[in-house]
N, C-alpha and C positions, 0 to 999 in steps of 0.2 A: 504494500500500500504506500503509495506514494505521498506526500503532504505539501499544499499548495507555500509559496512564497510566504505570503500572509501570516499563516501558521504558523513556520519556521523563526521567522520574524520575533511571534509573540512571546513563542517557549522559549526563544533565547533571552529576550530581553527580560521575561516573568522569573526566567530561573538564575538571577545571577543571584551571587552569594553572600554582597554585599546590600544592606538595605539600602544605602544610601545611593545608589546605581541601578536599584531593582525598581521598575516603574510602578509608580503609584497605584491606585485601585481607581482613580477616577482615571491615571492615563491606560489602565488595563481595557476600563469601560468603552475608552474611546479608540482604542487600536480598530486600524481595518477589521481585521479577520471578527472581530467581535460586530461590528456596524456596518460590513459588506453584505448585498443582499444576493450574493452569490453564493453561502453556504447555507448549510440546513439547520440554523441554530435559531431556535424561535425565538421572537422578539419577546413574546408573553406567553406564558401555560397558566392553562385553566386551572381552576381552585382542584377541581376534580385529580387531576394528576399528582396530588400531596396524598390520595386517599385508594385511588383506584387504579386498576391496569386500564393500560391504555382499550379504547372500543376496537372493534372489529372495522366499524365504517373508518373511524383513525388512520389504524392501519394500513386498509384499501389506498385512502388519500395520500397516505405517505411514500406509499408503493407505487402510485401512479404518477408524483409530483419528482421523485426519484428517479422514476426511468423517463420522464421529458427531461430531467435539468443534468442526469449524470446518466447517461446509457451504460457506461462500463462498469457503474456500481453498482447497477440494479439489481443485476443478477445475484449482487450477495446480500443485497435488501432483501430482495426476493425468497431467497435462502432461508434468509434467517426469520422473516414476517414466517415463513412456511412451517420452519422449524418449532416456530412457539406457536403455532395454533395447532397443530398436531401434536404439543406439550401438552398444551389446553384443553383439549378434546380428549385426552388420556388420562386426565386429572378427574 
């Protein structure tokens, strides 16, 4: 798995070892990768996701918003959406 610029960026800068070097928590907030609307990092989660697994319709959307925006990742979205509802149904 490869990890975009953005990314690399943040964990280098978030993991230094020095605090005085290490970026703030408002400059964390405002890094690209955290404010680009090219990853899947949702802006808000519903109250419901403190309490409950996620829905089946969730899922679906997540699964179909994946393979328009990332085609080479789908397939392990895919995977893995498949893998836990076949946990689920076994449960």
């Amino acid at each position: 798995m490869s990890a975009s610029n953005e990314l690399r960026d943040f964990i280098t800068k978030t993991l230094v070892p020095n605090p005085e070097q290490r970026l703030t928590l408002d400059e964390m907030l405002a890094h690209p990768f955290l404010t680009s609307d090219t990853h899947l990092i949702p802006k808000y989660l519903p109250a419901s996701t403190l309490a409950l697994p996620p829905t089946l319709a969730y899922l679906r959307r997540l699964k179909k918003n994946t393979m328009e925006n990332f085609p080479v990742e789908a397939s392990k979205s895919a995977a893995l959406t498949g893998s836990r509802s076949n946990e689920s149904s076994s449960s």
